[in-house]
N, C-alpha and C positions, 0 to 999 in steps of 0.2 A: 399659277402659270405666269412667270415672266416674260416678259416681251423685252427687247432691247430696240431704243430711239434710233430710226432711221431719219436723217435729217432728209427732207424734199422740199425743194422749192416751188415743185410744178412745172420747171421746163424753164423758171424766169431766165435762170444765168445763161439759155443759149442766145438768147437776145439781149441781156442788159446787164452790167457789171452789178455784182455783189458785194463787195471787198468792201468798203466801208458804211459806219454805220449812217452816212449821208444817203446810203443809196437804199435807204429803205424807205418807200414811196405808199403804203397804203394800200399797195392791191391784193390784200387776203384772201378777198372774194373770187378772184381770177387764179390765185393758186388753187386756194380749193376747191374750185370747181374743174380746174387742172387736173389735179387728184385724182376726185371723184369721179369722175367719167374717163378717167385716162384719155385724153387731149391733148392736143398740144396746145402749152399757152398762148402764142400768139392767133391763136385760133378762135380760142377762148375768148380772150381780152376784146377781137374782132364783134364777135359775133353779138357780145356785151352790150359796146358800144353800137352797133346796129339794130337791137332791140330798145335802147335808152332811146336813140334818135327817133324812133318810132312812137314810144311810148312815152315821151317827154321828163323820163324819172332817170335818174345818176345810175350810170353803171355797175355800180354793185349798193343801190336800193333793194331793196326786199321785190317790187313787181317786177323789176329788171331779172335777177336771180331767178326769180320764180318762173317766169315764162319760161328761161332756158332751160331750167331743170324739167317743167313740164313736158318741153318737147322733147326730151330723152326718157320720160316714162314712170317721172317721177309722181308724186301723190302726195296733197300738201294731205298731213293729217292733223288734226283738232290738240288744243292742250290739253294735256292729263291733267285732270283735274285734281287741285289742292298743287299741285308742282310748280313752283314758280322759277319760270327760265332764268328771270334774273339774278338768280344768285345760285346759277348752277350752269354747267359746260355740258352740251349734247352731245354726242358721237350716233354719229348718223355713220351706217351702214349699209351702204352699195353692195351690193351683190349680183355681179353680173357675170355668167358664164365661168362657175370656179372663181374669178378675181373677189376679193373682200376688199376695198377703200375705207379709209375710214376718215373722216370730217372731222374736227372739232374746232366751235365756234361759237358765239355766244348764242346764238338760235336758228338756225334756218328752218326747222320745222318741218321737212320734208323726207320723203321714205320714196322707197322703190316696191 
């Protein structure tokens, strides 16, 4: 089964120029979690930053990620044992309502 690369930003370019390679700023976390919950980014990037100030951790830290995923239903689950993330790429899969997301990123560790 092939699939063919659909480029996604996550919403960034309705708010913020893409065009050069200056303007790439570090927020992976806030696109995929754009993605994956189908959000809108700035909504995202918001809400991020509102759980960090709470939780005194960097906006896209693993507790920051975490909580917010938690609150849409998500379920951290355990490493598979003998797999080691680090030298492998996860694809996490959302499934919500017919829509399939798909992640990929060095670890988030988390399912629906």
């Amino acid at each position: 089964m092939k699939h063919e690369y659909v480029y996604d930003d996550g919403g960034r370019h309705q708010y913020f120029q893409m065009k050069y390679k200056k303007d790439r700023v570090g927020d992976c976390v806030v696109r995929a979690l754009a993605i994956a919950t189908n959000e809108d980014y700035k909504s995202v990037r918001d809400e991020l930053w509102d759980i960090s100030l709470h939780n005194g951790n960097m906006p896209n830290g693993a507790p920051t990620y975490e909580e917010f995923l938690q609150k849409r239903g998500f379920i951290k689950e355990k490493k598979i044992k003998g797999y080691d993330l680090a030298s492998y790429k996860t694809i996490l899969l959302l499934h919500t309502n017919l829509n399939v997301s798909t992640i990929t990123s060095k670890s988030i560790g988390m399912s629906l």
